[in-house]
N, C-alpha and C positions, 0 to 999 in steps of 0.2 A: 509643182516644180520642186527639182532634187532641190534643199538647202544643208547639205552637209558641209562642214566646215564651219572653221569662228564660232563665235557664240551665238545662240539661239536668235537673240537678239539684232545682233548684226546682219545674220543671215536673213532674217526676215524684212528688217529693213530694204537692204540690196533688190530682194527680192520684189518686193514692194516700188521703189527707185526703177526696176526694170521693166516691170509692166505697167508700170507709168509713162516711160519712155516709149516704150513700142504704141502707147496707147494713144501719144499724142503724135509722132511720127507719124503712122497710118491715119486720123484721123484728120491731122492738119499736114498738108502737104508742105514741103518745103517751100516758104517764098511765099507759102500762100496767108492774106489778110481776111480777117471776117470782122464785121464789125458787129456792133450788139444787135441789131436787127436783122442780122444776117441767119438765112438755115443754118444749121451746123445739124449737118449728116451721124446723128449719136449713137441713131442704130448700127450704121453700117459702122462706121467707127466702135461699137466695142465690140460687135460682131468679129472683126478684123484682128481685134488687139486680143480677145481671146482666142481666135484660133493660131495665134502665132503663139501664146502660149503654150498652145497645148502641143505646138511642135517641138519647143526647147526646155531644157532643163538648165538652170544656171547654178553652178557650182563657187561659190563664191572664195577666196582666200587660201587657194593649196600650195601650200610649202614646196619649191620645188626646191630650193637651196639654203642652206644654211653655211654664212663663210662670214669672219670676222666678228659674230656674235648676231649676226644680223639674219633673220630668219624672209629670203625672196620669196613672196606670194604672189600667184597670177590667178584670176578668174576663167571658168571655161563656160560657153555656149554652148551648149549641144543640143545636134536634133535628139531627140528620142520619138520619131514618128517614122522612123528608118532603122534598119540595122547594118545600110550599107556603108562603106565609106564614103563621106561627104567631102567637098571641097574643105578646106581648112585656112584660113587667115590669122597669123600670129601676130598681135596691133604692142608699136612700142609708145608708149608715153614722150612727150618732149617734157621739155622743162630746163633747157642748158646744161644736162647734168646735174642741176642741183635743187630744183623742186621740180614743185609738181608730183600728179600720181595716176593710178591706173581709171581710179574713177572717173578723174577729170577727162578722160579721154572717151568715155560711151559712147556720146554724139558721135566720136569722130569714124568708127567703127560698126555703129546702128547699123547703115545701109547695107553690110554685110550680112548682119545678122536678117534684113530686109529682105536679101536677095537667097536667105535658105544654105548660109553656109555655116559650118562650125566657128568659132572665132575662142582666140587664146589670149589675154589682153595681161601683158608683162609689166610689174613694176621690178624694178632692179636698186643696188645701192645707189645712192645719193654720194656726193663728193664729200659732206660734214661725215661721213661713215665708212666710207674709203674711197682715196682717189683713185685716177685712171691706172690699170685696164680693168678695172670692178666692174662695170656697170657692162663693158665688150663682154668680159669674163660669164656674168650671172644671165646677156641674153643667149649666148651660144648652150648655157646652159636649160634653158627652158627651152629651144629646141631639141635638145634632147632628151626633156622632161615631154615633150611633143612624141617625141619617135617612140620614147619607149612606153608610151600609154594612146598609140595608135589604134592597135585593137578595140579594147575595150572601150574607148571612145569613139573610135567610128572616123578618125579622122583619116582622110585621103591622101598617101605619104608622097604618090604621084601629082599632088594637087596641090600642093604647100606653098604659100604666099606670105610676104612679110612686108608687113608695112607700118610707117613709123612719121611720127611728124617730127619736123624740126629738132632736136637732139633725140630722138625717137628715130628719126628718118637714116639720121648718120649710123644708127646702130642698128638697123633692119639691114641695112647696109653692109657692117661689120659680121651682122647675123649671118646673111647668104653668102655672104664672095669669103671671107676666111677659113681656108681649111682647117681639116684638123692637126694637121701635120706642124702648125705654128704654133700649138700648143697652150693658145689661150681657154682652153676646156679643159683643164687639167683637176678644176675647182670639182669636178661633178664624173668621175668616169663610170663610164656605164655604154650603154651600146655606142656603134657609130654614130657621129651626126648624120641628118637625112641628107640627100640634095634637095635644097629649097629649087622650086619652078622658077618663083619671079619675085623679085622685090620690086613694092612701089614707094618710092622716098616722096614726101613731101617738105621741099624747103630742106632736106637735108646738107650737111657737112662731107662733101668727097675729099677733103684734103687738110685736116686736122692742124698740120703745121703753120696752115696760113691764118690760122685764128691764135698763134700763140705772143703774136705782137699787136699792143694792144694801138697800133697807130693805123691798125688794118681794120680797128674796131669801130661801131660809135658808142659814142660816151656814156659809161654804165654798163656794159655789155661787155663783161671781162667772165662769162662763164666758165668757158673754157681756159682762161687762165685758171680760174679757182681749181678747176675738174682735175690738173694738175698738179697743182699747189709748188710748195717748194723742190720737190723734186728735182737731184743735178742732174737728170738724162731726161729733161722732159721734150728735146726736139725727139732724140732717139723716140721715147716714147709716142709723139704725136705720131712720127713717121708709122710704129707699128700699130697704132690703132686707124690709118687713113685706108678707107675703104679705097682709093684711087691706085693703093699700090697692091689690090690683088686684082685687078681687075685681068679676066684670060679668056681661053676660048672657050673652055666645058664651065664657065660659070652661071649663076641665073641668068634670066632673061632681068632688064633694068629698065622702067618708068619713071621718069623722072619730072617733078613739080616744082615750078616755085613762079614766085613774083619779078616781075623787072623792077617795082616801085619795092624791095622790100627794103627795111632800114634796118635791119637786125642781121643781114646773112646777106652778101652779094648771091645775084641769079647767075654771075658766072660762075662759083660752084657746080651747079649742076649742067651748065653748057660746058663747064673742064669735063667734069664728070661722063658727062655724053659723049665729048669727043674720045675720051681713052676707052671708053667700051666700043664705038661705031672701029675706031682704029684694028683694036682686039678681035672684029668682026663678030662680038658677041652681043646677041639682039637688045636694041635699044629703042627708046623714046622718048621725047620730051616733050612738055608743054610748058610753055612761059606764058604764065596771066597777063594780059596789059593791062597796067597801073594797080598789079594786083600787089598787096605790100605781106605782109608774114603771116600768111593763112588770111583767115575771116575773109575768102571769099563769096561772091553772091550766090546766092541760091541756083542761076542761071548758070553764073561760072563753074560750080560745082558739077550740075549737071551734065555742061560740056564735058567736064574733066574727065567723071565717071566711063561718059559713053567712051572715049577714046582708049581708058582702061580696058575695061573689057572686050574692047575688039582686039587691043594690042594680045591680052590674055588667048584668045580666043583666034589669034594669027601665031600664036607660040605653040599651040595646040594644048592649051589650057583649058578644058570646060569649062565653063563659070557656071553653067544653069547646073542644080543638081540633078 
């Protein structure tokens, strides 16, 4: 596997972390229990886990931005058992805007790399390192750190997907439906941004300004006030980071996730969010979990979720299979 990038060390570790991962993925199914007396299928299992190795090369740490002293690194997947262009999924981290990181996110993005696609996994600024629109700023920017290393990566510019969990999810969001004409890519110019195909939010934010009163919150859950901070224009600003207010006709196609039980983020977010895209007549979907609360869905429920993904992908005229 490529490890260039970061230190020797680092990269080797990562690298080690990932086919670890793919190793227990394929061997242990989702959901699935063995107890100590159980088979456990070793051969086929690392059978499996290295031939997916030998499909991908993982690039671990590559600078796509540098802005306020703070150098943005994303991870890339790549087949190297092809030279053609592959489907490609660009995964944003959650974390409220103010932790979290790209690592933390692998699980959440695996089944892609499972299903034989490219994947581009975004960490962005933190709000202790600049507040909003940074983090909108640095991901419209690794889309285009995306477009202009299409080639030589192999990634599908026709086939580009963005998907992001819970403050992750609001900026896959920001990622696909914002032009460039708004000018929040100003951080990075270099080619056109691409047209992203389709965003899938999970649990994300379609309307920014309704998290800026913290009576709309529950207690403890003031992220997005911090992502803010003191700033005197910060409705102005919610309003221009709300994915809800670019929403038109020639935009992505939009899936959208979340819980009815979640206690972090109301599921009417993303039922507003479905109704101004259905309105717009630009293709949408949704799936609401019952009694699902902010992620940490079951294994089963997952499964559900996926399947309806990629039929929705795959009625947009998405290929999913490579």
């Amino acid at each position: 596997m490529n490890a260039s990038g970061g230190s020797g060390l680092a990269s080797m570790k990562k690298m080690l972390m990932f086919n670890y991962l793919c190793f227990l993925l394929l061997a242990f199914p989702l959901g699935t229990a063995y107890s100590q007396s159980a088979e456990f299928p070793m051969a086929e299992g690392m059978r499996a886990g290295f031939q997916l190795r030998a499909r991908y090369s993982m690039t671990p740490n590559i600078t796509y931005l540098t802005a306020t002293g703070y150098e943005a690194k994303l991870d890339v997947y790549q087949r190297i058992d092809t030279d053609k262009p592959m489907p490609t999924l660009i995964f944003i981290h959650g974390g409220g805007w103010i932790g979290l990181n790209k690592e933390y996110a692998i699980g959440a993005f695996m089944p892609w790399v499972l299903m034989g696609w490219n994947v581009v996994n975004v960490e962005y600024r933190m709000a202790r390192t600049a507040l909003a629109p940074a983090a909108v700023e640095d991901c419209l920017c690794a889309l285009r750190w995306t477009a202009a290393h299409a080639k030589e990566r192999h990634f599908d510019l026709s086939r580009l997907v963005i998907a992001g969990e819970s403050a992750g999810g609001h900026l896959a969001m920001t990622t696909g439906m914002i032009p460039e004409s708004v000018g929040l890519d100003r951080e990075c110019p270099g080619v056109p941004l691409p047209r992203v195909a389709a965003v899938i939010s999970w649990f994300g934010v379609g309307d920014m300004e309704k998290l800026l009163h913290a009576d709309d919150l529950p207690p403890g859950r003031d992220d997005a006030i911090t992502w803010f901070g003191g700033m005197p224009n910060r409705e102005e600003m919610a309003r221009r980071v709300s994915p809800i207010h670019y929403v038109r006709k020639d935009g992505p196609a939009v899936f959208l996730i979340a819980g009815d039980a979640d206690p972090i983020l109301s599921y009417r977010q993303s039922e507003e969010m479905h109704s101004a895209l259905e309105k717009a007549g630009e293709p949408t979907a949704i799936h609401i979990v019952k009694g699902g609360a902010h992620g940490h869905f079951t294994p089963d429920q997952q499964v559900e979720i996926y399947g309806e993904v990629l039929k929705f992908l795959n009625d947009e005229g998405i290929q999913t299979s490579p």
